[in-house]
C-alpha positions, 0 to 999 in steps of 0.5 A: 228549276223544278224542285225534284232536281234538288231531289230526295232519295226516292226522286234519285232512284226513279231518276237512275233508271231513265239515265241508265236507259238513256245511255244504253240507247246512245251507246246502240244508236252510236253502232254504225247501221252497216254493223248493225245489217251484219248482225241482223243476218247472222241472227237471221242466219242462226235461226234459219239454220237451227229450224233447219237442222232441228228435225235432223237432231230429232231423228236422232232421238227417234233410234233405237240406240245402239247396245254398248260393248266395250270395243270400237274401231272392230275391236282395236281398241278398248276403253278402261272407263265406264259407259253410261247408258244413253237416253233417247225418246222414242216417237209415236209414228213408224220410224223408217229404214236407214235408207229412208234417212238417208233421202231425208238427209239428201232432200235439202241439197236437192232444193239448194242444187235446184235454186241456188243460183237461180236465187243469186240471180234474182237477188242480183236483179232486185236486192237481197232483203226478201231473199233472206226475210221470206226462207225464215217466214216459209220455214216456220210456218211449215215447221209448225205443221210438220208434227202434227202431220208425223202420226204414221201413214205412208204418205208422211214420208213424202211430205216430210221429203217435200219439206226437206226439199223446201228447207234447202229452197230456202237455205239457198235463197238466204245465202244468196240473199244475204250475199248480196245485202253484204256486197251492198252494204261493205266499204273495202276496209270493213269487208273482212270484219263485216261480212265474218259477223254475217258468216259466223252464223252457221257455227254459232247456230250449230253451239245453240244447237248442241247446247239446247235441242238435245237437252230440250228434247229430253227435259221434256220428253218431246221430239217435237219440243224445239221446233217451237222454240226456234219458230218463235226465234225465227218470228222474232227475227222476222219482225226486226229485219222487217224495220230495220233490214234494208238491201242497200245503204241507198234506200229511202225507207232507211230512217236510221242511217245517219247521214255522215254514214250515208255520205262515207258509204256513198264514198267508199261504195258508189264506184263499186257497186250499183243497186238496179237491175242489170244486165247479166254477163252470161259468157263473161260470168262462166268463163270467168277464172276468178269465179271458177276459183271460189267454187272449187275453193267452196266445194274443198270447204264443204267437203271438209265441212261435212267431213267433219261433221260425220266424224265429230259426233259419230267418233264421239258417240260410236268410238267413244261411247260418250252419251248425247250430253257429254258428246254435244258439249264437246261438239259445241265447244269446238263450233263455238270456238271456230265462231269466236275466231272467225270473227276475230281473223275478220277483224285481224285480215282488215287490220293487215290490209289496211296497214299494208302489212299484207297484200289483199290478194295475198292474204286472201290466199294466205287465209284460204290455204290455213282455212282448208288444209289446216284442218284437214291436216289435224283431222289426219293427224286425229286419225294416227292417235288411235285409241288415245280419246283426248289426243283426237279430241284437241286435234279435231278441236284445233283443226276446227278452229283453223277452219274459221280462216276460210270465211275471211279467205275465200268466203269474202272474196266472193264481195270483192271480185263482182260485187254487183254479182256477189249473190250469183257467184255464191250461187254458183258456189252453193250449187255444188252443195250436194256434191259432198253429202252425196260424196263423202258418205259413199266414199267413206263406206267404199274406203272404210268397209270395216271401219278399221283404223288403217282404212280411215287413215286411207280415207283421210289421205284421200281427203287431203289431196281433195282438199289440196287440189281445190287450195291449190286451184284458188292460189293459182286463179283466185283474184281479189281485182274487180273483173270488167264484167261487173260493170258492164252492163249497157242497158241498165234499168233503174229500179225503185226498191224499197221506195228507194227513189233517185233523189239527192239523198240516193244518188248514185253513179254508174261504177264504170265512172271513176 
């Protein structure tokens, strides 16, 4: 035996770190690779999404702010505490008219109406890993280049269009993407837990977002400042996905994955799904009931979403006359709760079915039903606390929170119904994005002209039948059984992905086989 194993004291010390270094490695290499690919998407997700919105919350701090009175709501209420004068920093370039913010804002949804499905499709055909590593790539580059161009002209506003345009290209691409590495790479009995890691992404990115861009814009005194904190993010991101992100669990180049866990997932997956390129059941696909299900459900959910976010910060900001740090902190507590429980009814919906205790189709309605007409609910209820701050405030809150139960609603049931398909369906899912941020504004300024009280209690009574209609829809047609067309495809073509070749290791059956 060497002599240092009867060591000294400084021998000792040098010996701790490697051991404390070496169980940490275990304990990572001991994570199952499938948890592993749902936390690589949501921290791709979370910095995708924090590039794309970073210049909407730098226009922000372009505006003149408005001046303070001690009224809201056309003077029905008034407020006893002191206001505090906000802090904005103003750019060195021409700032646009209200209506030009408004095709900046509605740019995005173009892109994603435009490749929406047409990127589901492909990342049915050839998998998802370059579907969800190329938008992050594309968006940082061009995120890089966008300040330097902002210095004044006419010509800048239509770059910053096309830009915009292209942030929503590749939003559509990621979810897509991403949908179809979930359907490939989540046995039944972890769907829920799995896929709600992948989908708290958004919400998680909205935290980060309040927590740090406004207070990074303003330490110092850059609009432009977080766009190269979030690119180097993004870059960062890149690199990893690049090593360890793979379409599906079959891949050859997967060095990683454990072959008791390539053995359970070929067992759990391989009669469900199959990574090659298919042939594509257009007519079964849109006459399909269970996909017209989730898309009605979906675009209830992003009505609602984009509800919220007009009246969350602007309540915040316009009703109360919080400042830009008291108003974010109170939006980021409400996102980061919504995060926390999404993941926690993923874990809970997996822990009910696979003890029986609710059927699956069942509880994906039951989730559906709370995730969409809870909030709602509370959004109304906020709307009859009049000028009682902290009364709205835990009502938005809550409802909120309830809205996490979608994602292991409507949102999983996306992986269950086609699963071959899962990245088209979201597609056709995502492809009425533009609906809402189109929608709400409009119909909000038709309803609420005067932005009274009584007219927002109107305008949110419409929302509640909007929203009842697209649950009620999902609880009448919605299916969690797999539809005949996701295997029936008689002329596949076996593709090599990823150098994912037919071997012993990779192989694969046919999911019409039982």
């Amino acid at each position: 035996m060497s002599s240092h194993f009867l060591n000294d004291t400084p021998q000792s010390s040098s010996i701790l770190p490697t051991l404390v270094t070496k169980l940490r490695c275990k304990s990572l290499s001991n994570i199952p690779y499938r948890y592993k690919i749902s936390i690589l998407l949501c921290t791709g997700g979370i910095a995708y999404i924090l590039m794309y919105i970073s210049f909407k919350e730098a226009l922000q701090h372009m505006k003149e702010p408005e001046p303070y009175t001690n009224l809201s709501y056309s003077g029905q209420c008034k407020f006893a505490r002191n206001v505090s004068k906000v802090t904005y920093v103003k750019p060195s370039f021409h700032l646009w008219a209200p209506s030009d913010y408004l095709n900046l804002e509605l740019a995005p949804s173009c892109g994603v109406l435009v490749t929406a499905f047409p990127s589901g499709y492909f990342a049915d055909m050839y998998g998802g890993k370059y579907f969800v590593w190329i938008p992050v790539i594309l968006l940082g580059l061009v995120e890089a280049i966008i300040p330097p161009i902002l210095s004044g002209g006419d010509m800048d506003y239509y770059i910053l269009m096309f830009w915009q345009f292209l942030s929503g290209v590749g939003l559509a691409m990621f979810y897509s993407g991403a949908n179809s590495i979930l359907a490939q790479w989540t046995p039944v009995e972890e769907r829920a837990r799995l896929a709600s890691i992948a989908y708290c992404a958004s919400q998680f990115a909205v935290v980060f977002h309040y927590g740090t861009t406004s207070n990074f814009i303003l330490a110092t005194k850059m609009w432009n400042a977080p766009f190269y904190l979030y690119i180097a993010l993004g870059l960062i991101w890149v690199v990893c996905f690049a090593f360890f992100g793979f379409s599906h669990y079959q891949s050859k180049k997967n060095k990683w994955l454990h072959e008791e866990e390539l053995q359970f997932l070929t067992r759990k997956l391989e009669n469900m799904t199959a990574f090659r390129r298919k042939k594509f059941p257009w007519l079964k696909f849109f006459t399909s009931f269970a996909l017209w299900a989730v898309v009605v459900a979906h675009f209830g959910f992003n009505w609602m979403w984009k509800v919220m976010l007009t009246n969350l910060h602007p309540y915040l900001r316009h009703a109360l006359y919080f400042d830009y740090q008291t108003t974010d902190g109170l939006c980021a507590l409400s996102y980061f709760l919504m995060g926390l429980m999404t993941v926690l009814n993923g874990f809970v919906a997996d822990f009910l079915t696979n003890r029986k205790y609710v059927h699956l189709m069942t509880l994906r309605k039951l989730y559906t039903t709370i995730g969409l007409m809870g909030p709602i609910t509370f959004l109304l209820s906020s709307s009859y606390a009049g000028c009682h701050w902290e009364s709205a405030i835990v009502l938005i809150t809550i409802g909120m929170i309830l809205m996490s139960f979608y994602f292991s609603g409507t949102r999983i049931n996306t992986l269950e119904f086609a699963p071959n398909f899962s990245a088209s369906v979201m597609g056709m899912m995502n492809t009425f994005d533009i609906t809402p941020v189109i929608g709400v504004p409009k119909l909000a300024a038709i309803i609420r002209p005067h932005n009274t009280l009584p007219e927002k209690k109107l305008m949110f009574w419409v929302y509640v039948g909007m929203v009842a209609f697209c649950t009620l829809t999902f609880t009448f047609i919605g299916s969690t059984e797999t539809q005949s067309w996701n295997g029936d495809d008689h002329e596949e073509e076996e593709i090599e992905m990823e150098n994912s070749s037919m071997t012993p290791r990779n192989q694969y059956m046919d999911p019409r086989v039982t």
